[in-house]
MARTOR-579598 format. One record per residue (C-alpha): residue number from 0; residue in three letters; x, y, z. Coordinates in Angstrom, 2 decimals, m for minus. Layout:
# MARTOR-579598
+-----+------+---------+---------+---------+
!  nr ! rest !       x !       y !       z !
+-----+------+---------+---------+---------+
! NUM !  Ala !       X !       Y !       Z !
...
+-----+------+---------+---------+---------+
***
This chain:
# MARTOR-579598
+-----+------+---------+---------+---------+
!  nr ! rest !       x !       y !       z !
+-----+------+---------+---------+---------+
!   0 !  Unk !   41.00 !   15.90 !  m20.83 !
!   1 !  Unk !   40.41 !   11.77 !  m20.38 !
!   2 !  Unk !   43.47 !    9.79 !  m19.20 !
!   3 !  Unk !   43.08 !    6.79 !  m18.18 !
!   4 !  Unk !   44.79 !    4.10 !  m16.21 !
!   5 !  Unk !   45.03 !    0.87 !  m17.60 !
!   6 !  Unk !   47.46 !   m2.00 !  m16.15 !
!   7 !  Unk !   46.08 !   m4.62 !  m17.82 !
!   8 !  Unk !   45.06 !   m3.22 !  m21.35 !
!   9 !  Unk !   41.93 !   m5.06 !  m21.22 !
!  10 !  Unk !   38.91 !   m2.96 !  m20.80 !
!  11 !  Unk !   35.65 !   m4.22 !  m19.23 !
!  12 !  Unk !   32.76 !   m4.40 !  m21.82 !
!  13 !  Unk !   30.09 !   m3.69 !  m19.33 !
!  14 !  Unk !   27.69 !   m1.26 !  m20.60 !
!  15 !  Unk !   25.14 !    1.18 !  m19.22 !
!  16 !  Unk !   22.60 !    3.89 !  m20.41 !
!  17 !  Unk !   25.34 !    6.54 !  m20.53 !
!  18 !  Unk !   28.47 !    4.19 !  m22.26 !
!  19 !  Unk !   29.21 !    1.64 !  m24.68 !
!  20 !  Unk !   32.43 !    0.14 !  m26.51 !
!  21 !  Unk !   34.09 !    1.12 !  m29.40 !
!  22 !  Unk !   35.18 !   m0.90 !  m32.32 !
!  23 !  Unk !   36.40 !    1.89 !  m34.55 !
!  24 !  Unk !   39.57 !    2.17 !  m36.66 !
!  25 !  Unk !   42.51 !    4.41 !  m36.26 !
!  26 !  Unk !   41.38 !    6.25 !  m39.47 !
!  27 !  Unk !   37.72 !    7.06 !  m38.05 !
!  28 !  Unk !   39.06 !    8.40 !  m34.78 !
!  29 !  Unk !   41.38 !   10.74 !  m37.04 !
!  30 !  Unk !   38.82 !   11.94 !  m38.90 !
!  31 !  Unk !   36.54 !   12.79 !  m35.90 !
!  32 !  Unk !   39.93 !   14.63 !  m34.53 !
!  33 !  Unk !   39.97 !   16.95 !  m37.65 !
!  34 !  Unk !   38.04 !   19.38 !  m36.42 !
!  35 !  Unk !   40.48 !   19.89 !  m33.35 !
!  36 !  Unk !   43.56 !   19.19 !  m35.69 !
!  37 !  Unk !   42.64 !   22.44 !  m38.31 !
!  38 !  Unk !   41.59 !   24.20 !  m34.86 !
!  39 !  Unk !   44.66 !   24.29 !  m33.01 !
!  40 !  Unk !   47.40 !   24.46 !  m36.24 !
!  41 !  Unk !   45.30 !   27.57 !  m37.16 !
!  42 !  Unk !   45.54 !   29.14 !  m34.11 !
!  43 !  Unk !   48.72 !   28.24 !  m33.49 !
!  44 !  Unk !   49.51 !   30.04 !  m37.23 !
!  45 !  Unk !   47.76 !   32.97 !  m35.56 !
!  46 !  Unk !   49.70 !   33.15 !  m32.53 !
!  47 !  Unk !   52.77 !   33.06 !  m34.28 !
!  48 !  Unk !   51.83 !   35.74 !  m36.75 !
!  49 !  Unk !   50.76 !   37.82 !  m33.29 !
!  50 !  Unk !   54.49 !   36.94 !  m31.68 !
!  51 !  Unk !   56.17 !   38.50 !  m34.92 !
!  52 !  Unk !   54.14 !   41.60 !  m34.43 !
!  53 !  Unk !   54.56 !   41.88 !  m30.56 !
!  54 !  Unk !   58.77 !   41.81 !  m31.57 !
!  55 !  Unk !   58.38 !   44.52 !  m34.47 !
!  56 !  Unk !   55.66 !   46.76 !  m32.40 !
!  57 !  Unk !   56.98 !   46.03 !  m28.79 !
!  58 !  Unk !   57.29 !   49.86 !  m27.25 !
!  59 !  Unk !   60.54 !   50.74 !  m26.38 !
!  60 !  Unk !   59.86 !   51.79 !  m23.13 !
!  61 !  Unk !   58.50 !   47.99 !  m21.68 !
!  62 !  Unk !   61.08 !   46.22 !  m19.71 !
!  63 !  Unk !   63.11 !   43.86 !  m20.24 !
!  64 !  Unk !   61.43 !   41.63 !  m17.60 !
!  65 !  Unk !   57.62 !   42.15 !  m19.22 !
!  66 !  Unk !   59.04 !   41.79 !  m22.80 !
!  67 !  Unk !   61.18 !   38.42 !  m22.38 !
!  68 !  Unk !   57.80 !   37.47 !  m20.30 !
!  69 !  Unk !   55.47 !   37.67 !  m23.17 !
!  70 !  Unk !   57.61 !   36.33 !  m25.77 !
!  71 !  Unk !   57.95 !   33.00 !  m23.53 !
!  72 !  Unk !   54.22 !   33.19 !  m23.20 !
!  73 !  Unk !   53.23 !   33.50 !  m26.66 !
!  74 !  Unk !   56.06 !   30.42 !  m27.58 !
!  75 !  Unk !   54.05 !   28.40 !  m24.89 !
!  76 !  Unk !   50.46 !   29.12 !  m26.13 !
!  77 !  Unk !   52.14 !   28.03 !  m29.94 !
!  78 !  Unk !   53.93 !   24.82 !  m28.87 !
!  79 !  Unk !   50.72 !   24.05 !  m27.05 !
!  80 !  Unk !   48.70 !   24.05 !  m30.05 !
!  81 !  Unk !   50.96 !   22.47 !  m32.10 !
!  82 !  Unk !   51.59 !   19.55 !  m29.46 !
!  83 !  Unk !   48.01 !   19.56 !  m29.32 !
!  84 !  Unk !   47.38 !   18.89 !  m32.87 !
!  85 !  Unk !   50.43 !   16.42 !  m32.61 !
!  86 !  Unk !   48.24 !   14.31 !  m30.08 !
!  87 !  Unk !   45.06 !   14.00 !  m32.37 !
!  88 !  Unk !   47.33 !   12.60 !  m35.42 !
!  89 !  Unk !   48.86 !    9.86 !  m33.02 !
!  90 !  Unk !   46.52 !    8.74 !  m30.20 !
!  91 !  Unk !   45.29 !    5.90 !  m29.97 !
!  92 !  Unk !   41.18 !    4.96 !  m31.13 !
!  93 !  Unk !   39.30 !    5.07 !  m27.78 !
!  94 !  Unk !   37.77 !    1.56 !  m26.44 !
!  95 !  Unk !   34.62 !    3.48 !  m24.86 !
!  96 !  Unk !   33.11 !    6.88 !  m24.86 !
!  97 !  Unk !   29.95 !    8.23 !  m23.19 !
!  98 !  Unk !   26.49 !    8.14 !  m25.55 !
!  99 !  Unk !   24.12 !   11.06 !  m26.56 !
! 100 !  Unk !   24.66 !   14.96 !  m26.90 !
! 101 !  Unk !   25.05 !   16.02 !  m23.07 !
! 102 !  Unk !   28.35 !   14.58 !  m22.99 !
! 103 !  Unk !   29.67 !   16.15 !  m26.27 !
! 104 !  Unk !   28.11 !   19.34 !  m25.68 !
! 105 !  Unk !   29.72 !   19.75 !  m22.44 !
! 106 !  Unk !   33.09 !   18.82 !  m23.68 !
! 107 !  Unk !   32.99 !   21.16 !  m26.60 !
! 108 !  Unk !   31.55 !   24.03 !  m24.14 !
! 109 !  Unk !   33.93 !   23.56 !  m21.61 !
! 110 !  Unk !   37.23 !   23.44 !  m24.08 !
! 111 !  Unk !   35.92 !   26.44 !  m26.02 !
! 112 !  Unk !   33.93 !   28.88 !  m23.76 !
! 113 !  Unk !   36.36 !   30.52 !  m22.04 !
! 114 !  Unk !   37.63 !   31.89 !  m25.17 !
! 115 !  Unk !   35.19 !   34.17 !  m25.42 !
! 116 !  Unk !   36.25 !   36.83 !  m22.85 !
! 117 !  Unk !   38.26 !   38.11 !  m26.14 !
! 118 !  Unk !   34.79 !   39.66 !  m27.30 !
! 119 !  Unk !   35.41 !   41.91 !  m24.19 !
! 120 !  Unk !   37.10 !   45.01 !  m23.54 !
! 121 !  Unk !   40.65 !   44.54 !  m22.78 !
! 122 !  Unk !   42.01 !   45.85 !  m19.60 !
! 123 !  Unk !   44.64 !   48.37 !  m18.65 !
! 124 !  Unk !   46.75 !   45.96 !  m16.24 !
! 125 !  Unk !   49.46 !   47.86 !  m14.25 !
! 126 !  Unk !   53.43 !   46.03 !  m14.82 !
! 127 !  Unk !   53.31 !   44.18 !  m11.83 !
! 128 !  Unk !   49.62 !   42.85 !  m12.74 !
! 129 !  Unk !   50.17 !   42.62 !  m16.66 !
! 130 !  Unk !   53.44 !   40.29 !  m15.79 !
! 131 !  Unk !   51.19 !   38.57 !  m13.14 !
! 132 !  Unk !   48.63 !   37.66 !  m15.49 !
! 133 !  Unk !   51.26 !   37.02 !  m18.35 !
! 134 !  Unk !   52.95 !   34.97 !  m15.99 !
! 135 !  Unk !   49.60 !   32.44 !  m15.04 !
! 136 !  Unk !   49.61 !   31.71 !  m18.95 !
! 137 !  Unk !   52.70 !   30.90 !  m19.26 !
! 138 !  Unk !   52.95 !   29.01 !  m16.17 !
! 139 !  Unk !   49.39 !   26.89 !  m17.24 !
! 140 !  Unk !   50.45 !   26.34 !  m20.64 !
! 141 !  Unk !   53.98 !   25.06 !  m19.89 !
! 142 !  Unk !   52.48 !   22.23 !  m17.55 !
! 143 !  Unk !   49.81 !   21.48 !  m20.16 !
! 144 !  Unk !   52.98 !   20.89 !  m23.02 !
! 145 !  Unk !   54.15 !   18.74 !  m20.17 !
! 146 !  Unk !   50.98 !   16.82 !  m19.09 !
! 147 !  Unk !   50.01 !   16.24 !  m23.15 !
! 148 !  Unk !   53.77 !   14.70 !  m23.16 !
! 149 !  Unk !   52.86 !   12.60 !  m20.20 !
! 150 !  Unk !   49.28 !   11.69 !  m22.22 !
! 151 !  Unk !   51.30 !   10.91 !  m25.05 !
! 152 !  Unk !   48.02 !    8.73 !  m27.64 !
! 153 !  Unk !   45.52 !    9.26 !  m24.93 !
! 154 !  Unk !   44.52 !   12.66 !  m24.82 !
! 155 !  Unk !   40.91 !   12.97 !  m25.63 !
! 156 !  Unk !   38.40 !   16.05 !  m25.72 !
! 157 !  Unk !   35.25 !   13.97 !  m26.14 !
! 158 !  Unk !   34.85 !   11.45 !  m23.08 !
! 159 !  Unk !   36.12 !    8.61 !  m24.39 !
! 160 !  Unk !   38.83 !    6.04 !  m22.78 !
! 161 !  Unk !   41.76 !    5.44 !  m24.70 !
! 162 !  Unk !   44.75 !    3.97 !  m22.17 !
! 163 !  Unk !   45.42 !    4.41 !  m18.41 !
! 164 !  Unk !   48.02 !    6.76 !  m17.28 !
! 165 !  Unk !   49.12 !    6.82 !  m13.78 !
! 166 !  Unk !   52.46 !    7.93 !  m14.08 !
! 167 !  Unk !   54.16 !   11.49 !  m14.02 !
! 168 !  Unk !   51.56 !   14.06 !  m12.61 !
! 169 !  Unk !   48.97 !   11.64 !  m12.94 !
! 170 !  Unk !   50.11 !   10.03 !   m9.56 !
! 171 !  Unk !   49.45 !   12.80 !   m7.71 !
! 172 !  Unk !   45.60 !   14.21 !   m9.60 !
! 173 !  Unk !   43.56 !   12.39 !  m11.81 !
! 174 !  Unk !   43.41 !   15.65 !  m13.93 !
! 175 !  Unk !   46.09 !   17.48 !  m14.50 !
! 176 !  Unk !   45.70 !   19.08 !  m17.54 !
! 177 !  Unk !   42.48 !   20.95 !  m16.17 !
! 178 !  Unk !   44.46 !   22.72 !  m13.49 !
! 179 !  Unk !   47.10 !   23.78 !  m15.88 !
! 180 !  Unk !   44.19 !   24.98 !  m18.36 !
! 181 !  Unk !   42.52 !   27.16 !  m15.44 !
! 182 !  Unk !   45.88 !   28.74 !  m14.40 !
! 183 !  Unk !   46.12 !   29.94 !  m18.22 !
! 184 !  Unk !   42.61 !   31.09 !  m17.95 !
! 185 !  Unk !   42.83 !   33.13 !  m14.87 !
! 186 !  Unk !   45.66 !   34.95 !  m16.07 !
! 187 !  Unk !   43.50 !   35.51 !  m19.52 !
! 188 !  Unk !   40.52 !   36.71 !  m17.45 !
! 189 !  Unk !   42.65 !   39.13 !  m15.68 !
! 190 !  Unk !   43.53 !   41.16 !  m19.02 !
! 191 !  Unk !   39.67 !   41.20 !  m19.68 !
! 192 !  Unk !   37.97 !   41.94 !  m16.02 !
! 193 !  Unk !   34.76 !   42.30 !  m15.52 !
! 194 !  Unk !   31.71 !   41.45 !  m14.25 !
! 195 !  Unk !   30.49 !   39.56 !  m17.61 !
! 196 !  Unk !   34.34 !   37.90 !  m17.90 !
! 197 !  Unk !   34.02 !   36.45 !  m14.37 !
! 198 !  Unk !   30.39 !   35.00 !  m14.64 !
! 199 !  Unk !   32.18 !   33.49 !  m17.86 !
! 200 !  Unk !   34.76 !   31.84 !  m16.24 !
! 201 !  Unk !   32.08 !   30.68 !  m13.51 !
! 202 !  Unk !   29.88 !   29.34 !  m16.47 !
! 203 !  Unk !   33.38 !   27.35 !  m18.17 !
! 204 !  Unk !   34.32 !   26.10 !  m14.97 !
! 205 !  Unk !   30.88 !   24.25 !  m14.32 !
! 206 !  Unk !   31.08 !   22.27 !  m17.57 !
! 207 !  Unk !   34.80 !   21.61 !  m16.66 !
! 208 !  Unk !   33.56 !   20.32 !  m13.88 !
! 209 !  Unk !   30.52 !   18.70 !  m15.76 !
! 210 !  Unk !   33.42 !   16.47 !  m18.33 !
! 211 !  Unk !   35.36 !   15.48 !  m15.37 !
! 212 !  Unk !   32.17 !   13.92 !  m13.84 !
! 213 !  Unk !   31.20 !   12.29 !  m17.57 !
! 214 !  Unk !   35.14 !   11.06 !  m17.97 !
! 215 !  Unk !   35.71 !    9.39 !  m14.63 !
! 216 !  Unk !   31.56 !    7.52 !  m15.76 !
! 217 !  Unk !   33.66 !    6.40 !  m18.68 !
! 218 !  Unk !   36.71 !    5.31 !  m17.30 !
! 219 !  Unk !   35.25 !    3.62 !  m14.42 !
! 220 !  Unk !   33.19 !    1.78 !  m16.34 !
! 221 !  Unk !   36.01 !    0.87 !  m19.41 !
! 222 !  Unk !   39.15 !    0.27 !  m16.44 !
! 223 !  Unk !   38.15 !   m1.75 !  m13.41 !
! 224 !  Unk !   40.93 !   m0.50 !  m11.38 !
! 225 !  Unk !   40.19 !    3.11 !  m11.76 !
! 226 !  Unk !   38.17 !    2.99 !   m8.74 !
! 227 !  Unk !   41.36 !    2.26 !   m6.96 !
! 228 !  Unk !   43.12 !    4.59 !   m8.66 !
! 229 !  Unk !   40.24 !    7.48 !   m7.28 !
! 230 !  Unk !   41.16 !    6.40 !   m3.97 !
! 231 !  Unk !   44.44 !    6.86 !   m4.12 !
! 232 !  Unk !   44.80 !   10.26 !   m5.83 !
! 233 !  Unk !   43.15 !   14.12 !   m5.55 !
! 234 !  Unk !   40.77 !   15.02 !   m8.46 !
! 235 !  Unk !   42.12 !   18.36 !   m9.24 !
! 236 !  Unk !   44.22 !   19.56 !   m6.49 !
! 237 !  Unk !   46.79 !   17.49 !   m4.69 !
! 238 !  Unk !   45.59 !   16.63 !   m1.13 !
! 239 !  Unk !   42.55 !   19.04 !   m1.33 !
! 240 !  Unk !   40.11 !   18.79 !   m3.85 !
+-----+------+---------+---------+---------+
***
């Protein structure tokens, strides 16, 4: 997801094959973001409607431990969402975003791929590996409600640059939110193993990898100081990677 750094709040106009400045209103941007917006509020209506059946069907027999555990899960996937469709009504309008379909394509692959390891066979987990993987979600999608809090009017699927942020977990990665996404995905891969999940995941994590690359071209070109900002910070993980 972009963030972006900005201490003066005047971006550079410089433009290149692959960018060029925006001009367009508050309104527009919304309306591009509706697509997202009726996305996550629907799912997050579905996820709800799957947490009220989890607490009328839940066997008897599941701990206490597992039970709590997936209740706290499901309420993080839903306040996700809804934060997430939150974010689209009040960001900001971008003041660059990349040109042509590679960029766009990537970003919608890479947000929406991984979702299809529910077209596969769902594992028997054991407890200790059903919690683990239960635990992973919850874990990724709490830090993601707290990274889009940190984002605040910048968060952005597409890559476009919106407003620098630098504070928060931003002073330790330049993408937070990406981490916290993959932690929620490995947990959802484990409940759907298998060969054809993991080459998934593979496949989701190169166009992850792919925006990342396309929003730092965009940033760098919109925010003069981001290059200092690079060189200061980890992309993904702090003080490795």
């Amino acid at each position: 997801m972009t963030t972006l750094p900005n201490g003066t709040g005047q971006p550079s106009r410089a433009t290149g094959p692959a960018f060029f400045p925006c001009g367009k209103s508050g309104l527009y941007d919304l309306v591009m973001g509706l697509p997202i917006l009726v996305w996550s509020t629907g799912l997050a209506f579905l996820s709800a409607t799957a947490l009220h059946r989890f607490v009328k069907t839940a066997d008897p027999t599941l701990p206490d431990a597992a039970y709590y555990v997936n209740i706290a899960m499901q309420l993080s996937v839903i306040a996700f969402l809804m934060l997430l469709g939150v974010t689209v009504v009040i960001r900001k309008p971008p003041v660059g975003r990349m040109r042509g379909m590679e960029p766009r394509i990537s970003a919608l692959t890479g947000t929406f791929l991984i979702m299809a390891i529910a077209l596969f066979p769902r594992r028997e987990l054991s407890l200790p590996l059903g919690i683990a993987s239960t635990l992973l979600i919850l874990t990724g999608e709490g830090f993601a409600i707290v990274i889009l809090m940190q984002l605040r009017s910048s968060f952005s699927i597409m890559p476009e640059a919106r407003e620098l942020i630098t504070s928060g977990l931003y002073r330790f990665v330049r993408h937070p939110l990406y981490l916290a996404e993959e932690v929620a995905a490995v947990g959802s891969v484990m409940q759907f193993l298998s060969a054809w999940t993991v080459m998934l995941f593979v496949l989701h994590i190169a166009f992850q990898l792919r925006r990342i690359w396309n929003e730092e071209a965009v940033l760098s070109q919109v925010f003069p100081e981001y290059n200092m900002y690079k060189v200061k910070t980890s992309q993904i993980l702090p003080r490795i990677y």
